[in-house]
DRENVEX-761821 format. One record per residue (C-alpha): residue in three letters; x, y, z. Coordinates in steps of 0.1 Angstrom, whole numbers, padded with zeros to 4 digits, always signed. Example, Ala and Ser with C-alpha at 12.3 -4.5 7.8 and 13.67 -1.06 7.14 Angstrom:
# residues 2
ALA+0123-0045+0078 SER+0137-0011+0071 
# end
This chain:
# residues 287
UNK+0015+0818+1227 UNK+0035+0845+1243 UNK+0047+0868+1219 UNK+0085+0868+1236 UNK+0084+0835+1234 UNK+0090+0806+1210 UNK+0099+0770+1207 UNK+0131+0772+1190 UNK+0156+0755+1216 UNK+0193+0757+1205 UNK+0214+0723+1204 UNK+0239+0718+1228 UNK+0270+0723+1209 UNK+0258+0755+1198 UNK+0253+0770+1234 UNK+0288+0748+1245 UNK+0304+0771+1213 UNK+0288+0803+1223 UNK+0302+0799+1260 UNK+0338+0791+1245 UNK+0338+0822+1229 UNK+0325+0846+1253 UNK+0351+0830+1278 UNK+0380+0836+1252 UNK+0370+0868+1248 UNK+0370+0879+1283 UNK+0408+0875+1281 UNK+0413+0894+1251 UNK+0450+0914+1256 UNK+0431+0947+1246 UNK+0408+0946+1277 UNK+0411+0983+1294 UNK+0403+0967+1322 UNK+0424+0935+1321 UNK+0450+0937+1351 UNK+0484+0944+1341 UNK+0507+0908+1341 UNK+0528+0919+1369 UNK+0514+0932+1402 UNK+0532+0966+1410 UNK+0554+0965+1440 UNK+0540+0979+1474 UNK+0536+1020+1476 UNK+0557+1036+1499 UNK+0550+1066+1511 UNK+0579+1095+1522 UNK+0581+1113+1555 UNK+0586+1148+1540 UNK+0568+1165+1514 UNK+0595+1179+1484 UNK+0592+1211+1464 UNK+0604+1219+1431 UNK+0627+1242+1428 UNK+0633+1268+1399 UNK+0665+1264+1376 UNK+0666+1297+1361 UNK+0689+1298+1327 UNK+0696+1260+1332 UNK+0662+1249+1324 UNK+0665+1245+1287 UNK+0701+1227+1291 UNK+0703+1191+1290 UNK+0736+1189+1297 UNK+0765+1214+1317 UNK+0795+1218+1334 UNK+0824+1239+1342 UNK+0848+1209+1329 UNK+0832+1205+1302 UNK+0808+1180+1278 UNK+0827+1150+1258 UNK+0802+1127+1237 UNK+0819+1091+1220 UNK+0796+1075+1194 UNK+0775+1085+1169 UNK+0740+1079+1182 UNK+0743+1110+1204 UNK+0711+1137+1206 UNK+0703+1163+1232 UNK+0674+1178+1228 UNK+0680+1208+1245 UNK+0711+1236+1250 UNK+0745+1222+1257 UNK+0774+1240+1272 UNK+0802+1247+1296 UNK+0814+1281+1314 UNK+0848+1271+1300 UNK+0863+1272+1265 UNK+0846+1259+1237 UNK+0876+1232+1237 UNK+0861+1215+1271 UNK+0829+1205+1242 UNK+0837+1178+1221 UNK+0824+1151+1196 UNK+0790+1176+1193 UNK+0778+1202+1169 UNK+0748+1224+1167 UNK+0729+1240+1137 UNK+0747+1278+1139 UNK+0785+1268+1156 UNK+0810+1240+1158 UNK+0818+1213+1148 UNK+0832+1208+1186 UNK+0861+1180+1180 UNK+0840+1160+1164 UNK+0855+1129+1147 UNK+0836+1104+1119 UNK+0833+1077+1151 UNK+0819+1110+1177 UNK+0794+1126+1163 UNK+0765+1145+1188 UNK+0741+1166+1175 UNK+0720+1189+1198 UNK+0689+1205+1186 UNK+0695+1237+1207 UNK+0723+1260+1210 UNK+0759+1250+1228 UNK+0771+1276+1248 UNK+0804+1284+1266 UNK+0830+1314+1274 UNK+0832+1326+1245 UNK+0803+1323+1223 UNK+0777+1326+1207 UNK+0764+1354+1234 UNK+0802+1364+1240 UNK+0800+1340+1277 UNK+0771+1356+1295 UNK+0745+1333+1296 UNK+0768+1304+1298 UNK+0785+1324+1328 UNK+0747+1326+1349 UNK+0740+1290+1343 UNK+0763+1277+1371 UNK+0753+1304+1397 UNK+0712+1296+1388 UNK+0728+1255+1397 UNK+0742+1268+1430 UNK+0714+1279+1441 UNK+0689+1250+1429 UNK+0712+1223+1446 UNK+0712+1244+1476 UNK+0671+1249+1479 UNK+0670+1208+1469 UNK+0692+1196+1498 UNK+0678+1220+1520 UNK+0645+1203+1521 UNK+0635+1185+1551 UNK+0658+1149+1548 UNK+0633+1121+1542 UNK+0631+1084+1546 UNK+0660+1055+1529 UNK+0632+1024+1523 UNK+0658+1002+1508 UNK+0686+1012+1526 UNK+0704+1034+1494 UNK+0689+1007+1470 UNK+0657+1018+1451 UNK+0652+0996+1427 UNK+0626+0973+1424 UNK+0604+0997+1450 UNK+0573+1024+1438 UNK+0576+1055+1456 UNK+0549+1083+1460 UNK+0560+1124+1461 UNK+0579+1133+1485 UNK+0619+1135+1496 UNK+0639+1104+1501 UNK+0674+1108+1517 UNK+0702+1086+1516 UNK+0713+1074+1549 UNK+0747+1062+1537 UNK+0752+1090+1514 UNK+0748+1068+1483 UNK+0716+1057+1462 UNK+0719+1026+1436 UNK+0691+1013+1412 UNK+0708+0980+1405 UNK+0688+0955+1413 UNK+0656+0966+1391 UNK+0637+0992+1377 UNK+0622+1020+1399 UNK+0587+1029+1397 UNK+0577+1070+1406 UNK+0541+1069+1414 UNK+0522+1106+1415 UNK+0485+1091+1424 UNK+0469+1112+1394 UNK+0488+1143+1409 UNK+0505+1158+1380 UNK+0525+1188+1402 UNK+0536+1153+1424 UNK+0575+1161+1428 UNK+0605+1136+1440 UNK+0641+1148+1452 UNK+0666+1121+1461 UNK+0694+1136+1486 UNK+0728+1121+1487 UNK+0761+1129+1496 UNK+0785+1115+1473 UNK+0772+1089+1447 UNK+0742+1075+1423 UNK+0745+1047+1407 UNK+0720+1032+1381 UNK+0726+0997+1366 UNK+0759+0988+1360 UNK+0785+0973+1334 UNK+0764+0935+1332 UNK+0725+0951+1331 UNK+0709+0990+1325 UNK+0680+1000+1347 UNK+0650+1022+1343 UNK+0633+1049+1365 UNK+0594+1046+1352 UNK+0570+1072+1356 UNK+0533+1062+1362 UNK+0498+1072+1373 UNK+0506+1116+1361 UNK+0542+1116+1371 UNK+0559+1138+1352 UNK+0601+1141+1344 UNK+0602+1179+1353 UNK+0591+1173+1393 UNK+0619+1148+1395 UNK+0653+1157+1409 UNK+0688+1140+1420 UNK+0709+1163+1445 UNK+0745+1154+1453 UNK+0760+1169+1474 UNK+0800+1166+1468 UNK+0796+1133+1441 UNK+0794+1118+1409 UNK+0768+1099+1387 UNK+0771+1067+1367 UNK+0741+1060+1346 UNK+0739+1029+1330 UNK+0775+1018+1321 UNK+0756+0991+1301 UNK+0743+1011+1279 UNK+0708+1016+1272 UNK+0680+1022+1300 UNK+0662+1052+1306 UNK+0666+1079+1333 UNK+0641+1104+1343 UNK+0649+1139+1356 UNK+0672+1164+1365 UNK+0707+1150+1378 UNK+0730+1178+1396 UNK+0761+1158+1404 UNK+0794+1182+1412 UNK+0818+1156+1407 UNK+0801+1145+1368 UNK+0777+1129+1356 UNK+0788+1094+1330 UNK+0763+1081+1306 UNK+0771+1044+1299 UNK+0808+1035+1286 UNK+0830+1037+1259 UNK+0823+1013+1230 UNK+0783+1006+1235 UNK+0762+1010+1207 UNK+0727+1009+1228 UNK+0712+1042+1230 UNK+0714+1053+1269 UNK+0681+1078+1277 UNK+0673+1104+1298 UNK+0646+1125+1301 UNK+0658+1152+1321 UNK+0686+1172+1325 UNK+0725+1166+1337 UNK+0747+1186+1359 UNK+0783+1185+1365 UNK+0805+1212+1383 UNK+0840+1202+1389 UNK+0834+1170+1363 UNK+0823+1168+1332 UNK+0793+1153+1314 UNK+0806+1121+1296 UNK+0780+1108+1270 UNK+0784+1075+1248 UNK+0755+1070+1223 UNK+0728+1091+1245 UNK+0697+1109+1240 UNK+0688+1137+1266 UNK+0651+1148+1259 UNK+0649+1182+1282 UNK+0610+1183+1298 UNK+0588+1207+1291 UNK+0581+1235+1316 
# end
């Protein structure tokens, strides 16, 4: 006889209950290769190629403006500077470790792990006075980039966009009717900027929305340039936004009276408006 042989021949049931298994397996939810449960929309691809642009003393703020920060809530955390070129009265409902509180009340209560900043103190003004210039200047390089394409006509959500620049054609971008997927292809220096004139708009007051990062993207290469308007992020509450929002007319972080925590990770910019936060966490990116 054959030495890699032998006469033992397995019933039937116990190759039917092998089979079974190795087919159950095969499924098993912790398959690395398993495909994900929901195929990824289509990529779309931009018509101009962005660049990141440098933010000089704003880069470790997650919030500014020259009207002023307001937080309502107690779930409030920047993780990051804070501050205003105003007076320290245009900050309220936050507190730092070193200053403040800023008008903070038992029912607004912000805390920010860095250092808030405005005309006065704790530097005397300065570097609260070079922030807004260093803001100029950024909004002005992103919105001087060649304009790109509007795939959903000012609504991105529910699309997956590679690098590049996308322009509003109507001057207005929503994410309303799903999440938004940023896909960098493995590049990690991949970088988005979304021109608009006067408005951005993510979720509303029934649902929040999400901007996703996948495949290397990262929340530093990612930036939203108004040009004249505002920002509404989520007046649901909760949701989370990615990058850096420069909006002259404010930025507005869900609305008064929501306890679900509202995130961004990024950085938001107002000039003439304020920043208005209600239960939010701003996680600034690394450099």
């Amino acid at each position: 006889m054959n030495l890699f042989q032998s006469s033992f021949r397995p019933p039937a049931w116990l190759l039917a209950f092998a089979l079974s298994a190795f087919v159950a397996g095969c499924g098993n939810d912790d398959d690395p290769v398993a495909p994900p449960p929901t195929p990824l929309p289509p990529l779309v691809q931009s018509t101009s190629t962005a660049t990141s642009v440098a933010l000089g003393t704003a880069a470790t703020f997650g919030a500014g403006s020259g009207a002023g920060v307001t937080n309502q809530g107690t779930s409030t955390n920047v993780v990051g500077d804070l501050g205003t070129s105003a007076a320290a009265t245009l900050i309220t409902g936050f507190h730092d470790s070193t200053s403040g509180p800023f008008t903070e009340t038992p029912l607004n209560i912000g805390n920010v792990t860095g250092t808030i900043y405005h005309s006065t103190g704790p530097d005397g003004g300065v570097l609260a006075a070079l922030v807004g210039p260093d803001l100029t200047a950024a909004l002005t390089a992103l919105n001087s980039q060649a304009a790109g394409s509007d795939p959903g006509a000012g609504e991105l959500g529910g699309l997956r966009l590679a690098a590049g620049v996308w322009t509003s054609a109507s001057g207005t971008f929503q994410i309303t009717l799903g999440d938004l997927i940023l896909d960098a292809q493995g590049d990690a220096d991949a970088v988005w900027v979304f021109q608009m004139g006067t408005a951005l708009t993510v979720g509303d007051t029934t649902a929040a929305r999400s901007v996703t990062l996948i495949n290397g993207a990262q929340a530093k290469n990612v930036f939203w340039a108004l040009a004249t308007g505002a920002a509404v992020i989520n007046g649901a509450g909760g949701g989370t936004m990615v990058g850096t929002i420069i909006a002259p007319a404010g930025v507005t972080f869900s609305t008064a009276g929501n306890a679900a925590i509202t995130t961004l990770n990024g950085r938001a910019f107002g000039f003439t408006g304020s920043v208005t936060m209600v239960n939010t966490a701003i996680n600034v990116p690394a450099p």
